[in-house]
C-alpha positions as CSV (number, residue, x, y, z in Angstrom):
1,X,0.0,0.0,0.0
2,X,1.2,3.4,-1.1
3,X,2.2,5.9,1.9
4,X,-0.3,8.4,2.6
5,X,1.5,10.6,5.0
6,X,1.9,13.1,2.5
7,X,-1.6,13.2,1.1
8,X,-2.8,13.6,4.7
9,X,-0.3,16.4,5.4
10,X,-1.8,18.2,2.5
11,X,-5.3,17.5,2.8
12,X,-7.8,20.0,3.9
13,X,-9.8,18.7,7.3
14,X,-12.1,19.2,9.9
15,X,-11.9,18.3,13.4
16,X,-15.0,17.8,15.7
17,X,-13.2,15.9,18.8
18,X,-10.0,18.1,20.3
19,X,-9.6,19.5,23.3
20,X,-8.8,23.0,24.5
21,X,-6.1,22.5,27.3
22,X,-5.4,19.2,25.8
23,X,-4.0,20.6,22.5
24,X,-1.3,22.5,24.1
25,X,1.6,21.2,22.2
26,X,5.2,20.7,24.3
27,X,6.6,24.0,23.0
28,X,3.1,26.0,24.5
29,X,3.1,23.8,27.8
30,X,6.6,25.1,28.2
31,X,5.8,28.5,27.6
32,X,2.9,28.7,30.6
33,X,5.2,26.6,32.3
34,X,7.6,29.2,32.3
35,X,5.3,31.6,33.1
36,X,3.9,30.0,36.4
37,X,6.7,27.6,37.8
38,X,5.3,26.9,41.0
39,X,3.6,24.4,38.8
40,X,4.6,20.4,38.7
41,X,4.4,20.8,35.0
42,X,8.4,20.5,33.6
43,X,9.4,23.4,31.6
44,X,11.6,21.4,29.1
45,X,9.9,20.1,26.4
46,X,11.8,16.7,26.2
47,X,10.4,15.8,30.0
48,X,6.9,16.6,29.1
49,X,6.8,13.8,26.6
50,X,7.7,11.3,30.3
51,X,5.0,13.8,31.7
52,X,2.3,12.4,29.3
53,X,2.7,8.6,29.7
54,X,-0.8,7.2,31.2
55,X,-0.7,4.2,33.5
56,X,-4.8,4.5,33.0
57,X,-7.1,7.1,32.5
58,X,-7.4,8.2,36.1
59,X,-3.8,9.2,35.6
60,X,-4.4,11.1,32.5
61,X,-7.2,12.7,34.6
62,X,-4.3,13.9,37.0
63,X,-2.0,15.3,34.2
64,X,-4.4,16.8,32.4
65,X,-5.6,19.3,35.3
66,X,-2.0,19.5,36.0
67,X,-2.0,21.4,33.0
68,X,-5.4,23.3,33.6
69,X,-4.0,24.7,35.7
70,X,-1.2,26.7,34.2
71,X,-4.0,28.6,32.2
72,X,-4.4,31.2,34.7
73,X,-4.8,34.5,33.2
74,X,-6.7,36.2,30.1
75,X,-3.5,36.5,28.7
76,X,-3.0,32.1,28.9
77,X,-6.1,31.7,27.6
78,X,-5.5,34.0,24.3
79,X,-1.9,32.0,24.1
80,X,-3.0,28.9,24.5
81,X,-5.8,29.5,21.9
82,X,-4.3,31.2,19.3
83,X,-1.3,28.6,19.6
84,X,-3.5,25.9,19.4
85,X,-5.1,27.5,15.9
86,X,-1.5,27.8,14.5
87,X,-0.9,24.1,14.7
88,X,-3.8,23.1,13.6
89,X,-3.1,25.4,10.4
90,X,0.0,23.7,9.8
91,X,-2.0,20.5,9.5
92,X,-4.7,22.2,6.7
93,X,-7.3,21.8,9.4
94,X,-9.7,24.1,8.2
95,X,-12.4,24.1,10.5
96,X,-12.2,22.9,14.4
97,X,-14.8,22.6,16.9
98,X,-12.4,23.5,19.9
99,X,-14.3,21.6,23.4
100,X,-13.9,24.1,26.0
101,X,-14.1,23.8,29.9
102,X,-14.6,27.4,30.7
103,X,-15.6,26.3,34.7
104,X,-12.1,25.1,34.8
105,X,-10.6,28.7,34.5
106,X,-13.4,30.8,36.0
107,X,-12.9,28.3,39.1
108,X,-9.5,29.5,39.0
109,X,-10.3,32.8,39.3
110,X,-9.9,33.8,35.7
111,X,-12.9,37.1,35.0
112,X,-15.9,34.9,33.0
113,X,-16.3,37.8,30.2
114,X,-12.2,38.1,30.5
115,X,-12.6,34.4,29.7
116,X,-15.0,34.4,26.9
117,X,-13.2,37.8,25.2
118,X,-9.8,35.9,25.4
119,X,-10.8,32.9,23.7
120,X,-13.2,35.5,20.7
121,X,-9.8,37.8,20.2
122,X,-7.9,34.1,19.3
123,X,-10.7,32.7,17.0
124,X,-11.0,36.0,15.2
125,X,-7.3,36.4,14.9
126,X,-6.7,33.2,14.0
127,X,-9.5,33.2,11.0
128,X,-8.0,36.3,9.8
129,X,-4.5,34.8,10.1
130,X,-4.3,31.7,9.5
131,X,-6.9,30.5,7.6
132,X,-8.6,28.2,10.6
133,X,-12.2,28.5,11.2
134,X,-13.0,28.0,15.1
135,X,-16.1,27.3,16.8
136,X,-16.3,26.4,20.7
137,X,-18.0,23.6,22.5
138,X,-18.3,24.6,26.0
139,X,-18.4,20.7,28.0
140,X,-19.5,20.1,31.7
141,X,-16.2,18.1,33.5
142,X,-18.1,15.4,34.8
143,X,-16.0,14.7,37.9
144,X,-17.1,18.1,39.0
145,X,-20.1,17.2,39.4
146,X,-23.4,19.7,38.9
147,X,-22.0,22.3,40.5
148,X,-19.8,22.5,37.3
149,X,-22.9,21.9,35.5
150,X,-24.6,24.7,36.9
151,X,-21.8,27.5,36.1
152,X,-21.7,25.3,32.1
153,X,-24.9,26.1,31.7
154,X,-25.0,29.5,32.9
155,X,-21.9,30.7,30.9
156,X,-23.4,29.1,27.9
157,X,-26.4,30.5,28.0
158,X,-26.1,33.6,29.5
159,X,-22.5,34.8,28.4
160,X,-22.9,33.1,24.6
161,X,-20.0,33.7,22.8
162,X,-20.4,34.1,19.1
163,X,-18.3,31.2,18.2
164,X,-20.2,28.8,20.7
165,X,-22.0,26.0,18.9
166,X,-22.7,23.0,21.1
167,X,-22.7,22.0,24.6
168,X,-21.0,19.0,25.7
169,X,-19.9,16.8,29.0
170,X,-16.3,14.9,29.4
171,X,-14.2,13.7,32.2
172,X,-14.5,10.2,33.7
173,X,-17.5,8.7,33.3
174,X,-17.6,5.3,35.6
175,X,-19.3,6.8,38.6
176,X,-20.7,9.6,36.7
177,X,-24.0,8.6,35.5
178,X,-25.4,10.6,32.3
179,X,-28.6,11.3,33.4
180,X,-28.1,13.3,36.1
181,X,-27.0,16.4,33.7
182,X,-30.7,16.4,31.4
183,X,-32.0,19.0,33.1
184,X,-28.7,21.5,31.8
185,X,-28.5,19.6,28.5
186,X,-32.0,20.6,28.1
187,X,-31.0,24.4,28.9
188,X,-28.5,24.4,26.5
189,X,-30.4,23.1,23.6
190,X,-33.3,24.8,24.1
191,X,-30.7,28.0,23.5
192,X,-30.5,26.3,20.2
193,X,-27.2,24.7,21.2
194,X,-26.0,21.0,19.7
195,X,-25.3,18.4,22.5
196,X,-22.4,16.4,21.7
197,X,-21.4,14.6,25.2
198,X,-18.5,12.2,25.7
199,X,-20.1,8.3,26.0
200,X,-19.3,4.9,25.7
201,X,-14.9,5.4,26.7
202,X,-14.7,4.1,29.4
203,X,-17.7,2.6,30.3
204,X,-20.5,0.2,28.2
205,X,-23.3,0.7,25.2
206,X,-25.4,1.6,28.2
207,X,-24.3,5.0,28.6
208,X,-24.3,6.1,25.0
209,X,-28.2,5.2,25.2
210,X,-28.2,7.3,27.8
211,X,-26.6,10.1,25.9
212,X,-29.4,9.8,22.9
213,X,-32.4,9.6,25.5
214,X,-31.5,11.9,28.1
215,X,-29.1,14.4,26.8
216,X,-30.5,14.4,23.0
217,X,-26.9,13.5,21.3
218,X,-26.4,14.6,18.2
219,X,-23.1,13.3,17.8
220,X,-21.4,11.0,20.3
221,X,-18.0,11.7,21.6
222,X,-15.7,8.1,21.3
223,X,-18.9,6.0,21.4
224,X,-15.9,3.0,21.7
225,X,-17.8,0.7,23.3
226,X,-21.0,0.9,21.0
227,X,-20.2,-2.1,19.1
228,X,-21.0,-4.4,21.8
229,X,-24.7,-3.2,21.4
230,X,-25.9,-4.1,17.5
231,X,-29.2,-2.7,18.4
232,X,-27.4,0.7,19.0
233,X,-24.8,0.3,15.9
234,X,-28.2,0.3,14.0
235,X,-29.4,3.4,15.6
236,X,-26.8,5.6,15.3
237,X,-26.3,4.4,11.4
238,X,-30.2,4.6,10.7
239,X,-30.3,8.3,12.5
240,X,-27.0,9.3,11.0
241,X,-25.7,10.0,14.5
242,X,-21.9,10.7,14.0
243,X,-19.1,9.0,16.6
244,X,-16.0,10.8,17.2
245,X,-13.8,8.5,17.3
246,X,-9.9,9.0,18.6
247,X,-7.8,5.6,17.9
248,X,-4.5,6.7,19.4
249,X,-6.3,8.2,22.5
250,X,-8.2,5.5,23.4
251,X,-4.9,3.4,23.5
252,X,-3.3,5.5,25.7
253,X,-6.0,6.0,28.4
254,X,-6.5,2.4,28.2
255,X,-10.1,2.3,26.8
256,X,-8.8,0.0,23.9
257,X,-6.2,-2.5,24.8
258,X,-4.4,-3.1,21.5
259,X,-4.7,-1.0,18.8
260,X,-5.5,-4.1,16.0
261,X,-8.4,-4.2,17.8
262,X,-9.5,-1.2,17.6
263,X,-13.5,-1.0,17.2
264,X,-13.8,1.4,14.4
265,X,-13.7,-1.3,11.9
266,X,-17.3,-2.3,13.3
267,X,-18.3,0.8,13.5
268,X,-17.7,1.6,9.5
269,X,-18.9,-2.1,8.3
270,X,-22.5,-1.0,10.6
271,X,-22.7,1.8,8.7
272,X,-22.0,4.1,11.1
273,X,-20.7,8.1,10.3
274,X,-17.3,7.9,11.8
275,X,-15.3,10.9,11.8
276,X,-11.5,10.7,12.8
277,X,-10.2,13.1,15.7
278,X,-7.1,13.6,17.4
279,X,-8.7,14.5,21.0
280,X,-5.3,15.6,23.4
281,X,-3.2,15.7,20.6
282,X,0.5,16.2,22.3
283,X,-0.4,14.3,25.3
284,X,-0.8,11.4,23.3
285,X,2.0,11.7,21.2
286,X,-0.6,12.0,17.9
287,X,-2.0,15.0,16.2
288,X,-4.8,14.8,13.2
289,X,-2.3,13.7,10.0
290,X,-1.4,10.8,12.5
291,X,-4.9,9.6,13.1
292,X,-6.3,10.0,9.4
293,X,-2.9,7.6,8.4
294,X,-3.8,5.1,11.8
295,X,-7.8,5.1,10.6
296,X,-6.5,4.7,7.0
297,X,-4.5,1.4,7.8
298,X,-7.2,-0.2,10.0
299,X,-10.1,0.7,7.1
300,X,-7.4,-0.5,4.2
301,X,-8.2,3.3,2.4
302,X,-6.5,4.8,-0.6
303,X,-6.1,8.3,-1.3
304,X,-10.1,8.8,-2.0
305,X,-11.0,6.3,1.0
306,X,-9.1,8.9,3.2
307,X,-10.9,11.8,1.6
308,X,-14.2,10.8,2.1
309,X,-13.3,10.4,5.9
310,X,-12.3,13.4,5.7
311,X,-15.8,15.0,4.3
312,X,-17.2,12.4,7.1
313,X,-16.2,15.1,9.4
314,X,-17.3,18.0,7.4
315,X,-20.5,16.7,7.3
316,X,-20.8,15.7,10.9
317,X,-19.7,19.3,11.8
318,X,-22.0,22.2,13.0
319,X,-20.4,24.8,10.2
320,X,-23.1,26.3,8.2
321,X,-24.5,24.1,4.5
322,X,-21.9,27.1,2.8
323,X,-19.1,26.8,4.8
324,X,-19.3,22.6,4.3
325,X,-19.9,23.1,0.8
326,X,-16.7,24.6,0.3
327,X,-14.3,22.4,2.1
328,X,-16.1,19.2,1.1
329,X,-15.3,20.9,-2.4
330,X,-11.8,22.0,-1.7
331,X,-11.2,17.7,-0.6
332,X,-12.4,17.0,-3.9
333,X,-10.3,19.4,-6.0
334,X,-7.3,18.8,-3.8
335,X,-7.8,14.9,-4.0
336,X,-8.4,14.9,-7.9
337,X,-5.1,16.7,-8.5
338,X,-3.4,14.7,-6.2
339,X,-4.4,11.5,-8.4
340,X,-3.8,13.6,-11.5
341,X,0.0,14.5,-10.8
């Protein structure tokens, strides 16, 4: 099989899956490192890379908030942001919903409209300058119970930046049942914003159902464990209910053992719309090129196989018919002159 690295590098994408915080690459941890070195975060960008080794996903729970919080000012936040947008532009990621945990920074003491004008002045900026289209999902952390909820919710609603699209939940999820967020879930959409919650990692088929019925999913983040449930493969094929699905990732935080086995194969043979997504890129040692080449040797793609994963996402995102219309159209162009050289 041909190497698609550089067809991937060149492609234009979409991301739907990535995380705030948890796109900070070594050379931006270092940076707020720097900046605040009380923290147990390590400044050189070589000892981070020991830093983000997982024993399981409690641990990565650990490091991650280790992380958090270095983002302590306005001033972090519009780094970390507009950083965040100039890697992804490297990569010819076009268009990124960015999952943000606001109640992790205004817990911290960081101003809410501070907050929300830090992360605006990076997603303008980084349209204008780079090229990459941002929109924000603002997520509950689930370990923080409804407290966290609560504030979500509010901020959502009541402080709605422009960019903000959809409302979502992450964080653990054994011992942190779906239903208990409905009635904020139901806030947010009813402000006309998507629900795209976190289901099925770490825990069974069960709490993806729980996702759809209570929370009103529209697209499922991971969803792993939905292909021990054919009834619910079925369902999210028949509905066209995308999964978000982060190979590398779920390696490393132990939600998938060994990479062979890796359920996306199911999930594309059920007919399922799988999209490809990086998650916490430079924590797992991946970024989005990686996981299109690791999705393209499990699937056994070529150069169009890839492409039409990578409209998958495109038409799985919440970017308006116009805007999808014109990357799915730029894939196409780009692909047909690659096969044309």
């Amino acid at each position: 099989m041909a190497d698609l690295h550089p067809f991937i590098a060149g492609l234009p994408k979409a991301e739907l899956h990535v995380h705030h915080v948890g796109s900070a690459s070594p050379r931006i941890v270092s940076e707020l490192a720097a900046r605040h070195p009380d923290s147990a975060v390590p400044q050189d960008p070589q000892a981070l890379a020991e830093y983000f080794t997982f024993t399981d996903f409690a641990h990565f729970i650990e490091v991650y908030l280790s992380v958090v919080d270095l983002v302590r000012t306005p001033d972090d936040v519009r780094l970390l942001t507009y950083e965040v947008a100039r890697d992804m532009a490297r990569q010819n990621i076009r268009y990124a919903e960015l999952t943000v945990t606001p109640f992790s920074s205004t817990r911290r003491g960081i101003e809410e409209k501070s907050f929300m004008a830090a992360i605006e002045d990076a997603r303008t900026a980084a349209e204008q300058d780079l090229g990459v289209v941002l929109r924000w999902c603002f997520d509950i952390p689930g370990e923080a119970g409804l407290e966290a909820a609560e504030e979500t919710a509010r901020l959502a609603v009541d402080l709605r930046p422009e960019g903000l699209v959809s409302f979502g939940l992450g964080g653990p999820e054994i011992g942190v049942p779906r239903p208990q967020f409905k009635p904020y879930f139901d806030r947010a959409r009813a402000a006309g914003l998507h629900s795209v919650p976190h289901a099925g990692e770490t825990t069974g088929p069960e709490t993806v159902w729980d996702a759809l019925n209570e929370l009103g999913a529209e697209r499922i983040g991971h969803g792993t464990s939905s292909v021990r449930d054919a009834s619910l493969l079925a369902h999210l094929a028949e509905h066209r209910i995308p999964l978000e699905v982060c190979p590398t990732s779920n390696i490393a935080t132990r939600a998938v053992d060994d990479l062979e086995r890796h359920p996306i194969r199911e999930m594309v043979a059920a007919g399922v719309l799988v999209t490809v997504n990086s998650d916490d890129p430079p924590m797992f040692g991946t970024d989005l090129n990686s996981e299109y080449a690791v999705a393209a040797g499990l699937l056994g793609l070529d150069e169009r196989g890839v492409a039409e994963l990578a409209k998958n996402a495109v038409e799985a995102s919440f970017l308006d018919t116009e805007g999808k219309a014109r990357i799915a159209a730029e894939i196409d162009a780009y692909t047909t002159a690659w096969l044309a050289r």
